[in-house]
VOLUMRO-858108 format. One record per atom (N, C-alpha, C): residue number from 1; residue in three letters; atom name; x, y negated, z. Coordinates in pm, 1 decimal. Each point is the difference from the previous one (the first is absolute). Last residue first. Example, Ala and Ser with C-alpha at 12.3 -4.5 7.8 and 13.67 -1.06 7.14 Angstrom:
<recs>
pos, code, site, px, py, pz
2, SER, N, 1285.0, 225.0, 708.0
2, SER, CA, 82.0, -119.0, 6.0
2, SER, C, -77.0, -109.0, 73.0
1, ALA, N, 29.0, 572.0, -7.0
1, ALA, CA, -89.0, -119.0, 0.0
1, ALA, C, 90.0, -120.0, 0.0
</recs>
This chain:
<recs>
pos, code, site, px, py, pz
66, UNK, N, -6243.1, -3966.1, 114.8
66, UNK, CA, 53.7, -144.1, 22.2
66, UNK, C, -77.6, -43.7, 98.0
65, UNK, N, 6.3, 489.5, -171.5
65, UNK, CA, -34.6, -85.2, 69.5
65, UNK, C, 91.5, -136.8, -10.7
64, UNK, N, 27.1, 427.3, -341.9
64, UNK, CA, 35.6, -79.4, 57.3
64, UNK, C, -87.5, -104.0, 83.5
63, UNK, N, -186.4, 475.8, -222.4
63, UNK, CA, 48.3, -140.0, -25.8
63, UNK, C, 56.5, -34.6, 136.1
62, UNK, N, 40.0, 493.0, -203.2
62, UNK, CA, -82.0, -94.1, 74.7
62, UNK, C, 28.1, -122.8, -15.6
61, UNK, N, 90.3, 383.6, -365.7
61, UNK, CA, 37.9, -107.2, 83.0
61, UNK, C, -124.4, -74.4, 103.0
60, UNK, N, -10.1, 531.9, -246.3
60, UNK, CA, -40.2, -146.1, -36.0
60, UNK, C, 70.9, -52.5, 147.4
59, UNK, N, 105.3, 471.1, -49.2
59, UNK, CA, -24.5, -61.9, -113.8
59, UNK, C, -58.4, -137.0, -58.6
58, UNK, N, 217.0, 351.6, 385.2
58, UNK, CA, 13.2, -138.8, -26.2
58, UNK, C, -42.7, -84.3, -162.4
57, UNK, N, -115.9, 422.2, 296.3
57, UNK, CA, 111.7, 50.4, -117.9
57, UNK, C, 67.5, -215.5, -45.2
56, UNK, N, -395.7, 59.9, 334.4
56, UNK, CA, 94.4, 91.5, 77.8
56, UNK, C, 151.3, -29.5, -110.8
55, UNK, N, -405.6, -146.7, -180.9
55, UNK, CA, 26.5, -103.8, 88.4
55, UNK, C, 121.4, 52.1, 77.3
54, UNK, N, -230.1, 273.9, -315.5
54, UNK, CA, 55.9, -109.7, -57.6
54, UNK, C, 81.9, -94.6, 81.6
53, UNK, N, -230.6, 345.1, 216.6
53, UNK, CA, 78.2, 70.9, -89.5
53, UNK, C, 116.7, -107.0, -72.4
52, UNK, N, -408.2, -84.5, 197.6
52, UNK, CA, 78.8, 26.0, 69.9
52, UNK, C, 127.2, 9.8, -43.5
51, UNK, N, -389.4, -225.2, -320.0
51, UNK, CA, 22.9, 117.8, 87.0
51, UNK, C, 121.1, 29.5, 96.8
50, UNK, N, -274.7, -485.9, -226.0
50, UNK, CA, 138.6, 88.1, -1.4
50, UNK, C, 7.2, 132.3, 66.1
49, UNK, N, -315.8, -486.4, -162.6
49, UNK, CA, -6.5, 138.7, 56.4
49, UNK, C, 101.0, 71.4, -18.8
48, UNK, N, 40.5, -542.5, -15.9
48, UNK, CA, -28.1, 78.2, -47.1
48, UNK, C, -69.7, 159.8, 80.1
47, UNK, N, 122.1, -581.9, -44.7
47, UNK, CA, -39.9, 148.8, 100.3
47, UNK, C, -108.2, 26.1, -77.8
46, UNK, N, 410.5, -391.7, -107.0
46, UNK, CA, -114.1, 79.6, 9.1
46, UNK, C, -25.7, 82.3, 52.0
45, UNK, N, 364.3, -416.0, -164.8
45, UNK, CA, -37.4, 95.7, 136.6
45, UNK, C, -194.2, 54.9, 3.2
44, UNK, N, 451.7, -201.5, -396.9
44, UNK, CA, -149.4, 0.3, 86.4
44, UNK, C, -2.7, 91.9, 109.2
43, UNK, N, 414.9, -33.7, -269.8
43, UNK, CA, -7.2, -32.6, 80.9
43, UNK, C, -140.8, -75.4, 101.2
42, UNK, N, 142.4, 317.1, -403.1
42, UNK, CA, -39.4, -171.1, -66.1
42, UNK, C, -30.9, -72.3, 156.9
41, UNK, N, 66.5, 479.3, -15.5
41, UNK, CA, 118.3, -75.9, -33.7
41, UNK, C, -11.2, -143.6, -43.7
40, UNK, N, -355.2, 172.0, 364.1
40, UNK, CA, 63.9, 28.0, -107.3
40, UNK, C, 99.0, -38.4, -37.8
39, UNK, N, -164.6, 107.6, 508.0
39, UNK, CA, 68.8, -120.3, -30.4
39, UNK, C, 39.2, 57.8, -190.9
38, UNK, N, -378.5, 148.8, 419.0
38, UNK, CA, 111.8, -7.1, -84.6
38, UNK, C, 76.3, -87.6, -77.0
37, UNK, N, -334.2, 238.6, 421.1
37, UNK, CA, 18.1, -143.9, -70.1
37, UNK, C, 110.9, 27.6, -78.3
36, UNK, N, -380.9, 365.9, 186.8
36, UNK, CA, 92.6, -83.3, 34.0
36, UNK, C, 47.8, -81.7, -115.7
35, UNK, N, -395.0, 384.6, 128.8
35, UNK, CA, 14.8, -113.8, -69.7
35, UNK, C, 119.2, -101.7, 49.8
34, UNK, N, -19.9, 576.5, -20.2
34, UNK, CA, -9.7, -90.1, 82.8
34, UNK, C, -23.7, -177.6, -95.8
33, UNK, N, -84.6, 582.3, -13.6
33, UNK, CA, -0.9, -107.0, -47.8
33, UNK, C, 12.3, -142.2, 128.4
32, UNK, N, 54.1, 580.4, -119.2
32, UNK, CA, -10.7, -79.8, 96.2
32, UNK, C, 20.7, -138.0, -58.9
31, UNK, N, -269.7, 349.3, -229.6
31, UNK, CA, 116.4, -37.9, 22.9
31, UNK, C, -30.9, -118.7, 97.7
30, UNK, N, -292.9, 447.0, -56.0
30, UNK, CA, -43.1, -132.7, -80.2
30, UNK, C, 192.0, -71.5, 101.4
29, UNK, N, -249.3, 472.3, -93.6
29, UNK, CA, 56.7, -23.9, 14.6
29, UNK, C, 47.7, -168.2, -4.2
28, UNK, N, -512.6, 344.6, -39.0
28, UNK, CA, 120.6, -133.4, -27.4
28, UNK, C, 120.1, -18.9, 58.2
27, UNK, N, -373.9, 440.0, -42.6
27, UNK, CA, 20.7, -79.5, 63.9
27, UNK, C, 104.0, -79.4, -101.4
26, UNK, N, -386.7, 437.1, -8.1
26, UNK, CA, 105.6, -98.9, -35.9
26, UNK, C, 12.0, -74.2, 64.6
25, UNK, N, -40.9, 518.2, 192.0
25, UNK, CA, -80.1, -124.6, -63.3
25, UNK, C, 45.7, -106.2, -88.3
24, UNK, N, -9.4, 558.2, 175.1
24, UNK, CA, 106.5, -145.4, -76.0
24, UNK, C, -126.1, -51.3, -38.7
23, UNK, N, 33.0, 404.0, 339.2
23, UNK, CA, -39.4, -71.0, -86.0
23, UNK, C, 104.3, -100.1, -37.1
22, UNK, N, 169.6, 350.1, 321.1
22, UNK, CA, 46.6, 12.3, -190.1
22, UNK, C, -89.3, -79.3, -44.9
21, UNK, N, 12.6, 81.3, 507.0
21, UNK, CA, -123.3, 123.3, -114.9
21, UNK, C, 63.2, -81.3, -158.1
20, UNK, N, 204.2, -278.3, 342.1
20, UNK, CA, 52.1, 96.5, 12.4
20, UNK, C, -55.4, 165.2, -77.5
19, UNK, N, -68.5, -454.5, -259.5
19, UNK, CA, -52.4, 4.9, 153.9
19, UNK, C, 89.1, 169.9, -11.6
18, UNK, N, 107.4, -463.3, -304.2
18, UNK, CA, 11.5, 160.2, 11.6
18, UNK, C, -53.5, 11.3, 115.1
17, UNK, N, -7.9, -426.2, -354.6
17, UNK, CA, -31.2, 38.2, 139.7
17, UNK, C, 13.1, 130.6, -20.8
16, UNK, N, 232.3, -229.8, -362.8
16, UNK, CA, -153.3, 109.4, 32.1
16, UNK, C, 2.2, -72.1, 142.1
15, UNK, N, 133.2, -334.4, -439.0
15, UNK, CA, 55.4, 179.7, 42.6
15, UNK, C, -143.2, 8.1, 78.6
14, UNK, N, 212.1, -483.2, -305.4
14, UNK, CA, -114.1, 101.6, 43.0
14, UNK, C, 29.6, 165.8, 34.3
13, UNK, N, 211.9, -563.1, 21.3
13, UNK, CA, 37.4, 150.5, -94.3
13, UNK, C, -103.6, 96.4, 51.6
12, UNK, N, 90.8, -586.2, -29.8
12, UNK, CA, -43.2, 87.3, 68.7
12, UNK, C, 24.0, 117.9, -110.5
11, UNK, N, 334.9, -368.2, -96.8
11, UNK, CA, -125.5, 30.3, -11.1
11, UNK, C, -71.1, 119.5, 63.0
10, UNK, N, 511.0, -285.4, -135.0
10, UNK, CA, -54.1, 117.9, 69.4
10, UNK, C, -170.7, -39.1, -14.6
9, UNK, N, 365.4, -281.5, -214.4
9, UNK, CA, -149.6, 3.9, -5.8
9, UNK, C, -73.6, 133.8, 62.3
8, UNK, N, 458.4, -264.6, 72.2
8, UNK, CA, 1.1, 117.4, -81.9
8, UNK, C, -163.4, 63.6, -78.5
7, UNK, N, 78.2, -474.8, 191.5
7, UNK, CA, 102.9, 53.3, -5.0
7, UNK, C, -10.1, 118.1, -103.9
6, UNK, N, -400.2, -164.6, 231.6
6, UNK, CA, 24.9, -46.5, -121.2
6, UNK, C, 167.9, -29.7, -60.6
5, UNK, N, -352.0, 354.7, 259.3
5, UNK, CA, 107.0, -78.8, 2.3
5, UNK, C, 78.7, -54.4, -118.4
4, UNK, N, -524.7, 139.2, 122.9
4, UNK, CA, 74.0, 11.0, -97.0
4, UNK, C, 140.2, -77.2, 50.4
3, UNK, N, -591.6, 108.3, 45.9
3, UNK, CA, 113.6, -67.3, 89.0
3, UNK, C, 128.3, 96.3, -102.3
2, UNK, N, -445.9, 42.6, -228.4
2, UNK, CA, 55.7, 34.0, 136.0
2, UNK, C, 109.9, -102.0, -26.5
1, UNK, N, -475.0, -152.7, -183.5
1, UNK, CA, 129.3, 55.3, -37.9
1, UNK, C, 77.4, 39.6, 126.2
</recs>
């Protein structure tokens, strides 16, 4: 199974390679994924996969160090 942010669930996207002669090949766009630590609302701490995107826009809590 592909890799998958498990925030928004981005997922690799398929296009061309273009060579300057116009072939097209296929290729993968595949998201930037990072595995970092999170803190759910039920205050567990897990690691998860998250895309850039997610992590930049502030969408999951890091956990608190004690």
């Amino acid at each position: 199974m592909a890799k998958q942010c498990s925030v928004c669930g981005k997922k690799p996207m398929v296009g061309f390679h273009i060579s300057h002669a116009n072939n097209k090949t296929k290729r993968r766009f595949k998201p930037n994924l990072q595995r970092v630590k999170t803190q759910l609302p039920s205050g567990q701490v897990k690691r998860i996969d998250v895309c850039t995107r997610c992590l930049r826009s502030g969408e999951i809590v890091k956990p608190v160090i004690a």
